[in-house]
C-alpha positions, 0 to 999 in steps of 0.5 A: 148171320150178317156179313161183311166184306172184309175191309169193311170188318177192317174198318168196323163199319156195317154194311147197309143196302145202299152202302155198297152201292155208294162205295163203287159209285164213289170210284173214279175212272183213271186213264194210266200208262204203268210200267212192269215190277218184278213179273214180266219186263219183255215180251215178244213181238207174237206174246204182244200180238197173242195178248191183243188178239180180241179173235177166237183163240186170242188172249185178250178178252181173258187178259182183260177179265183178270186184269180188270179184277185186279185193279177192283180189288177191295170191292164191295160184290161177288157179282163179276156181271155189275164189275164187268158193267161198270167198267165196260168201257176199260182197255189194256194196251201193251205199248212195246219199247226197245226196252221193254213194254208198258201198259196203257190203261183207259177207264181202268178203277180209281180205287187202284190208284193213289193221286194218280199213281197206281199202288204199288201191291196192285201193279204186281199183281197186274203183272202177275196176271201178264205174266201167268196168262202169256206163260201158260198160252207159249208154254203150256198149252201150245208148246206140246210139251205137257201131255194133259191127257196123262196124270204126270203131265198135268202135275209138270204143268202145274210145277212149272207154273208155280216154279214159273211165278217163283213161288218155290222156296227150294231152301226153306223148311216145310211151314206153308199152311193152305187155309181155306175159307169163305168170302162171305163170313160173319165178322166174328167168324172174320176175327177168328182167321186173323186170330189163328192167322197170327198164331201161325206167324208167331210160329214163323208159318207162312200162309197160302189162300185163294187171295179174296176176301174173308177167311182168306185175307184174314189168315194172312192178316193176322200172320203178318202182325206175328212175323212183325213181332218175331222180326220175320221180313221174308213172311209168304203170303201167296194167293192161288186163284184162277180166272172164272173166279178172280172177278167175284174174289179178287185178290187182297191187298196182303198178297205178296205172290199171287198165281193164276192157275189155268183152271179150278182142277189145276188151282186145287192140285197147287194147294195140295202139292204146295202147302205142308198142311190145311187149316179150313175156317167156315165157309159155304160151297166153294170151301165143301168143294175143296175139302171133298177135293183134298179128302178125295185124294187121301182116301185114294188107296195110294196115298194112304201114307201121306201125311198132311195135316188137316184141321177144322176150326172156327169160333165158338159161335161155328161149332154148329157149322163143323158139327154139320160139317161133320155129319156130312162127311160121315153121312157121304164118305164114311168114317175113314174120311172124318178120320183124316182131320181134327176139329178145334173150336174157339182156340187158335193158339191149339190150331197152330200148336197142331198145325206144327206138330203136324207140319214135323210128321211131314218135314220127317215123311219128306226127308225119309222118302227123298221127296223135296220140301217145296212141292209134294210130288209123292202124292198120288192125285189121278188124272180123274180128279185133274180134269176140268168139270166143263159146267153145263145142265147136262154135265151135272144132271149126269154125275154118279151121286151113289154109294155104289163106288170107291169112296175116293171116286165119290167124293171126287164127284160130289166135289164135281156137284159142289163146283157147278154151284160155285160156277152157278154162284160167281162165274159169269159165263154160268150165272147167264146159263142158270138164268137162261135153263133155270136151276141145275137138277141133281139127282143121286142115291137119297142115303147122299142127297138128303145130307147134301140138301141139309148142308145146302139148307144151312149154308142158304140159311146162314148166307154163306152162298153170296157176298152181295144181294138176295141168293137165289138157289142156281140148283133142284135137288131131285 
């Protein structure tokens, strides 16, 4: 199966090897001073001072990392090494004013700039870097006031920053729709997101994704031609992403509230706290990874109760794809986890009629309990489950990959196995270590492995692994 990025399905162009290449050779390299919108106006004398620190301990080589993804948004690869290359000469500068702070940028991408002026969408979401990273380091981490070692204390945080980035809408109905999907996605596969994207905005549904490419640009595409239709000027498209993944899917142009969230663990507990319900459309390891994570916390006893819409769909040509799906869940966590969700191919007009019907059990379970609307705080998500997966060969070659435990603690560890791929997939720090250490080895019960190995196989086969290049396997299953 071909893929495409998704401004190239936009534009109905064929990606070619030497395509790609030219598109970023194309670029031009843009020194600018650029001026806060919306996010981050002052900062401190010791926020600038913390944001310049290039030391140990210091918020610059992150601020530089995330922000320098965002400037290259609409890139031809998932590579953060060639992003991180290319533009190896960029700087960001905090220029401080009595009245506020400007950015100085040197070597920074052209594509993010419009006859020497910097798009408008691009500078907030600069800014909402700035602002993210500057919030989480004063008032997350080195305030003392959020115990991360406690279950409640991680969910604050993440409350915080959420409400921190003025994503919380305290008035409105439960209508935001998480959809999840890959980046690197057929462009059949492509059209069907944007198809269901706008069912959901004739329906006056908002949507949140993970802000790339692909399944998560597509949905919010689409959602923004069925608002026009139904005259809805206040449409939410929000992006949670976070900084070992923004290089390889940088946030979409679409995007009107981007979050950068500390951590992949926090990332997931914002989608599941903050969306009323979940459309997953075909995708390779990141979207397994996020399922198991969200059939994780439902299969947890606690949370037996807790409405939440959950439904798989795609195109006709996908029904392979949820069909394995399918089986692997069954296979690895049992019936009870299939019965969590539905399937529906190649009709997104019942995709969206079901996310409704599923959003009013949830508008009904909210009000019956007290629960607020704009952030689920009665789902039971343990502390387990919070912690970051530190990637590293042993801390794989390490995880329980049996039947012998909880079905919830399993799909815990597996969705565990499926983020070290991810992190050997995109993120640089992990690219360099599988070369370096070869292939991570993953090892467990065989009635496990075999269907994870089957699932892998496929995802190889129907290049669902990487955007750009050839894949190589970062993984050895024993």
């Amino acid at each position: 199966m071909a893929t495409q990025t998704s401004e190239q399905m936009d534009k109905g162009t064929t990606p070619t090897a030497a395509q790609p290449t030219a598109i970023v050779e194309a670029a031009e390299f843009v020194d600018a001073r650029v001026t806060p919108r919306g996010s981050l106006e002052n900062l401190s004398h010791e926020e600038v001072a913390k944001l310049l620190d290039r030391g140990q301990g210091g918020l610059y080589p992150l601020f530089r990392q995330c922000a320098l993804a965002v400037l290259n948004s609409g890139s031809y690869s998932d590579d953060p090494r060639a992003l991180f290359d290319k533009y190896r000469e960029f700087e960001i500068k905090i220029v401080q004013q009595s009245w506020g702070i400007k950015l100085e940028l040197t070597h920074a991408p052209g594509v993010a700039f419009v006859e020497g002026e910097m798009i408008r969408g691009v500078k907030e979401h600069l800014f909402a870097v700035l602002r993210d990273i500057v919030y989480i380091s004063i008032e997350i981490v080195d305030n003392g006031r959020f115990d991360l070692t406690q279950a409640d204390g991680v969910t604050n945080a993440v409350f915080c920053i959420l409400r921190n980035a003025r994503v919380l809408d305290t008035k409105g109905q439960p209508d935001l729709v998480v959809c999840w999907g890959g980046h690197s996605i057929s462009r059949e596969e492509y059209d069907y997101t944007k198809r269901v994207g706008y069912e959901l905005g004739l329906r006056g549904l908002n949507v949140c994704t993970g802000c790339g490419p692909g399944a998560m640009k597509g949905p919010m595409k689409g959602a923004t031609i069925g608002h026009a239709k139904q005259r809805n000027r206040t449409g939410r498209y929000i992006g949670l992403t976070e900084p070992g993944i923004v290089a390889a899917e940088p946030p979409n142009a679409i995007v009107n509230n981007l979050v950068i969230m500390p951590d992949i663990e926090k990332r997931l507990e914002a989608f599941v706290r903050l969306g009323h319900g979940i459309i997953v459309f075909p995708g390779g390891v990141g979207t397994t990874e996020e399922i198991l994570y969200l059939l994780g916390v439902l299969l947890d006893p606690a949370n037996a109760d807790q409405p939440m819409p959950l439904v798989f769909t795609g195109p006709a040509s996908s029904a392979a794809y949820f069909q394995r799906v399918d089986e692997f869940i069954g296979l690895t966590l049992g019936a009870s986890a299939q019965a969590r969700y539905r399937i529906i191919i190649d009709d997104p007009a019942e995709a969206a009629r079901a996310m409704v019907m599923g959003l009013e059990r949830v508008r009904h379970h909210r009000t019956v309990t007290g629960d607020a609307y704009n952030f689920n705080w009665t789902l039971n998500v343990p502390h387990a489950m919070q912690v970051p997966f530190d990637v590293t060969h042993e801390s794989v070659a390490a995880l329980d990959l049996t039947l012998d435990q909880p079905v919830h603690t399993r799909a815990a560890n597996l969705r565990r196995m499926f983020s070290a791929l991810v992190a050997g997939n995109i993120r640089e720090p992990i690219i360099r270590q599988v070369e370096a250490r070869g292939p991570f080895q993953i090892s467990g019960d065989a009635r496990l492995m075999q269907p994870v190995d089957e699932l892998l196989t496929q995802f190889i086969a129907q290049k669902r692994m990487k955007l750009s290049g050839e894949y190589h396997p970062v993984y050895k299953i024993i």
